[in-house]
C-alpha positions in Angstrom: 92.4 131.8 105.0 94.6 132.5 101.8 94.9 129.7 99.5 97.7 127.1 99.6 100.8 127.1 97.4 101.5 124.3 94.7 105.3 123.8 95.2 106.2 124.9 91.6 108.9 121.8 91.1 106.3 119.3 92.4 103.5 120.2 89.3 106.6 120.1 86.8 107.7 116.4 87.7 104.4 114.8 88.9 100.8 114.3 87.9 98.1 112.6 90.2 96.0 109.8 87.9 92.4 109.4 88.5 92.5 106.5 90.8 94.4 108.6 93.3 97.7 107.0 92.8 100.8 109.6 91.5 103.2 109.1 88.2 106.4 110.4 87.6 109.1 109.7 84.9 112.0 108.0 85.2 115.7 108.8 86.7 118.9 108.8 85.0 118.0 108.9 81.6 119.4 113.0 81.6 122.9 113.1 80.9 125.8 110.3 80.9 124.5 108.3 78.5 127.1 107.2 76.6 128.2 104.5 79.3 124.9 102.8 79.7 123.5 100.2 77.4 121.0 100.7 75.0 118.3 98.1 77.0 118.8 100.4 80.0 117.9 103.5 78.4 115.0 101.8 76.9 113.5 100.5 80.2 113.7 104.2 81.4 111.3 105.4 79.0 107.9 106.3 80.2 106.3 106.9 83.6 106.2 104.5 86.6 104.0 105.3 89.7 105.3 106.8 93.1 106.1 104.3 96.0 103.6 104.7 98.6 105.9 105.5 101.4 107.2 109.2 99.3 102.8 109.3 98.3 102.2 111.7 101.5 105.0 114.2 101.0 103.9 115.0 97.5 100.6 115.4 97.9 101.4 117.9 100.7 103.2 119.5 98.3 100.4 120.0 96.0 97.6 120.4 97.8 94.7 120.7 95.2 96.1 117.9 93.0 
């Protein structure tokens, strides 16, 4: 059998922690920015985890993760 494929946008916008569990960064915080407040922006900063029901489709999308 051929090895799997990695969907290329998957490794660019997740990474799989030790523990299993998968992070990703925060929306919104691209473009627009001018309209939303300061504390918004801040709270977008950083990485927050992936909700468990969306867990499955991205580890099928990066099989060796």
């Amino acid at each position: 059998m051929p090895k799997m494929k990695t969907k290329s946008s998957a490794k660019k916008r997740f990474r799989v922690r030790a523990g299993g569990s998968v992070k990703r960064s925060m929306a919104y915080k691209r473009h627009i920015l001018t309209k939303k407040t300061t504390k918004n922006k801040r709270h977008l900063r950083g990485t927050t985890g992936v909700h468990e029901s969306d867990a499955a489709a991205i580890r099928a999308m990066m099989p060796y993760a």
